[in-house]
C-alpha positions in Angstrom: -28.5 -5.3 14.9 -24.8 -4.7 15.1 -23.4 -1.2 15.5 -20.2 -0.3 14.9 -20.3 3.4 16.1 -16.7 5.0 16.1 -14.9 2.7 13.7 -13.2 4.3 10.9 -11.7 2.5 7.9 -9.4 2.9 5.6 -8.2 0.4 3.0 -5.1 -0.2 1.8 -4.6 -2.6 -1.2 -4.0 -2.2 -5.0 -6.2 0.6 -6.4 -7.0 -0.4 -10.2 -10.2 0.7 -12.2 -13.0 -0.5 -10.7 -11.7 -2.6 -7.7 -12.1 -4.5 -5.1 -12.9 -1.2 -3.0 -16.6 -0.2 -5.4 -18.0 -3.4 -4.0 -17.2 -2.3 -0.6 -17.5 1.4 -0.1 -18.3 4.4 -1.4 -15.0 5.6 -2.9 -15.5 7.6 -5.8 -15.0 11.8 -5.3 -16.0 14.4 -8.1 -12.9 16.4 -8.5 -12.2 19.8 -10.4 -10.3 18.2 -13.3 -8.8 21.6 -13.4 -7.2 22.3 -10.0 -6.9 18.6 -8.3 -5.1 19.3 -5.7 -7.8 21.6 -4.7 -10.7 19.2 -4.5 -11.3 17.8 -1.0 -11.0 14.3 -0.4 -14.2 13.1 1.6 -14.1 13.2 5.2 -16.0 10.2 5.7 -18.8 8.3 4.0 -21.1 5.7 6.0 -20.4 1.6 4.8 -23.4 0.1 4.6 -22.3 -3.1 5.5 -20.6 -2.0 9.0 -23.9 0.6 10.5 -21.9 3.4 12.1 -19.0 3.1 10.8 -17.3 5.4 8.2 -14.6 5.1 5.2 -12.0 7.6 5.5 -9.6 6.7 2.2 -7.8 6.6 0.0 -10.8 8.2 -2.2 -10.3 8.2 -6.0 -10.7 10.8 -9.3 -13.9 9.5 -10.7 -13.9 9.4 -14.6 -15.7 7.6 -17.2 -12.5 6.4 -18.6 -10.3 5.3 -16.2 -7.5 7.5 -16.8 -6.8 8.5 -13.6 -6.4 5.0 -12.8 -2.7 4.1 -14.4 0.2 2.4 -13.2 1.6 4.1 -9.8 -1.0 6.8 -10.0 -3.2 5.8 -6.9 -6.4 6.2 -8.5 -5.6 10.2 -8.5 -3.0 10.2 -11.7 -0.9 11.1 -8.8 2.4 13.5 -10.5 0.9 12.2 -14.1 -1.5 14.1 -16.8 -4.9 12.4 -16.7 -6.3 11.6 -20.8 -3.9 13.3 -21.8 -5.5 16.7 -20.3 -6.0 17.0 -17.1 -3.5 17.2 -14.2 -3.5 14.7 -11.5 -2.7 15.1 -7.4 0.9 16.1 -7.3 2.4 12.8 -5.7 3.0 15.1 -2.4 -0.4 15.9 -2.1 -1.4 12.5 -2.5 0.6 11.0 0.5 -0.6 13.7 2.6 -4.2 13.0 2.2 -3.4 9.5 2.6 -1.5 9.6 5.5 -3.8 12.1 7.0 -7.0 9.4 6.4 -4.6 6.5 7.9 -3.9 9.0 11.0 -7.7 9.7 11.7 -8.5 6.0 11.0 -9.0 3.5 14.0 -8.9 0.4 11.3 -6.9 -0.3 8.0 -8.5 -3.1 6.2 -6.2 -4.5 3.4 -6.5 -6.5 0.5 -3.6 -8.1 -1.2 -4.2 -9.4 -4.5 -1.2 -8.3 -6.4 2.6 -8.4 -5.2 3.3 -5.0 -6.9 1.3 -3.3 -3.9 4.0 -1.4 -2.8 2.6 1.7 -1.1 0.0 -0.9 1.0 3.2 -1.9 3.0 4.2 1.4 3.5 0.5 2.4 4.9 0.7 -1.2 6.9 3.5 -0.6 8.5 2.8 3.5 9.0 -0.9 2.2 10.6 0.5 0.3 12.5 3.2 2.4 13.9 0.7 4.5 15.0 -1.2 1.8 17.0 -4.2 1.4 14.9 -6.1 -1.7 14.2 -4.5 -3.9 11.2 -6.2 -6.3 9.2 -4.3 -8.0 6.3 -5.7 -10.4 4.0 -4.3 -12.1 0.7 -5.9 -13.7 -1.8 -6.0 -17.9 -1.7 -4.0 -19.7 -3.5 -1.3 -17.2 -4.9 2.4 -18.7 -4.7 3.5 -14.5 -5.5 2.3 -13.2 -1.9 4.0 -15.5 0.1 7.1 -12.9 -0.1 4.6 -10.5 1.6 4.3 -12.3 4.6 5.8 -10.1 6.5 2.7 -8.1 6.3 0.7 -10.2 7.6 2.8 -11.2 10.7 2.9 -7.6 12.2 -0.9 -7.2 11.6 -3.4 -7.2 14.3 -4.8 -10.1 12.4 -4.3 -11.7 9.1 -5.8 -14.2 6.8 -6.6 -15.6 3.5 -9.7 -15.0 1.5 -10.8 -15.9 -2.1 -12.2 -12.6 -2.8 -12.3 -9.4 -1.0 -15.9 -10.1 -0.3 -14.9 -12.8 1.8 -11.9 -11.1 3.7 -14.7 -8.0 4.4 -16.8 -10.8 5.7 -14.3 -12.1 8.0 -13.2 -8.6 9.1 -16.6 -7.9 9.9 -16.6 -10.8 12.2 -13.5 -10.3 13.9 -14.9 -6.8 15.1 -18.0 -7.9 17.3 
């Protein structure tokens, strides 16, 4: 069995309700509705799919609704009211915690499936500024990434996938 002991990921892409990342890892926090910017992200949390290795961010609000999962909000309600009632991260705290995961990662896995991704280029080109690993995949087939290639062409390696699934798939090959 493959081990990947000491890889640490974190994945940069569009966050929406339910995304690409639920498939993938295990990304949803409980927070205190009340104080966000209080609530710990997780350190880590094991991927089943890569033994030994861990998820380090972004990691999300979970709520039944989805509120916390707006336009520009980062799956936080980041500088926004959540439902209406409940604060989300201050936008501050957010790229802290974010660019605090992308500093303790060794990999950033990213997803492209939307050209209005604009804070996974920031993170692409912060990650790999800082000499980490860069994967950068975009989904098949869609004539609105090519202005993203870019992206790809600093990347440790790029690609094109149909589905996320399938880019995780090749990642996962690329790192025996």
């Amino acid at each position: 069995m493959d081990t990947f002991e000491g890889i640490r990921v974190y994945a940069a892409g569009k966050i929406t309700k339910n995304g690409w990342r639920h498939t993938l890892f295990p990304v949803v926090d409980d927070a205190d509705y009340e104080n966000p910017d209080q609530t710990p992200w997780s350190a880590e949390a094991r991927i089943a799919s890569l033994p030994g290795a861990v998820y380090v961010g972004p990691h999300f609000m979970s709520d039944d609704h989805g509120c916390y999962h707006g336009e520009n909000s980062h799956g936080v309600a980041a500088g926004d009211i959540a439902c209406a009632a409940y604060p989300g991260l201050s936008r501050p705290e957010v790229s802290r915690r974010c660019l605090d995961a992308i500093r303790s990662a060794t990999h950033l896995f990213t997803w492209i499936d939307d050209p209005t991704c604009h804070g996974s280029l920031v993170e692409i080109g912060y990650a790999r500024a800082l000499g980490k690993q860069v994967y950068v995949y975009m989904q098949t087939g869609r004539k609105e990434l090519e202005d993203l290639w870019f992206a790809g062409q600093i990347a440790t390696a790029h690609g094109e996938a149909a589905t996320a699934e399938q880019a995780w798939a090749d990642f996962r090959l690329r790192l025996r």
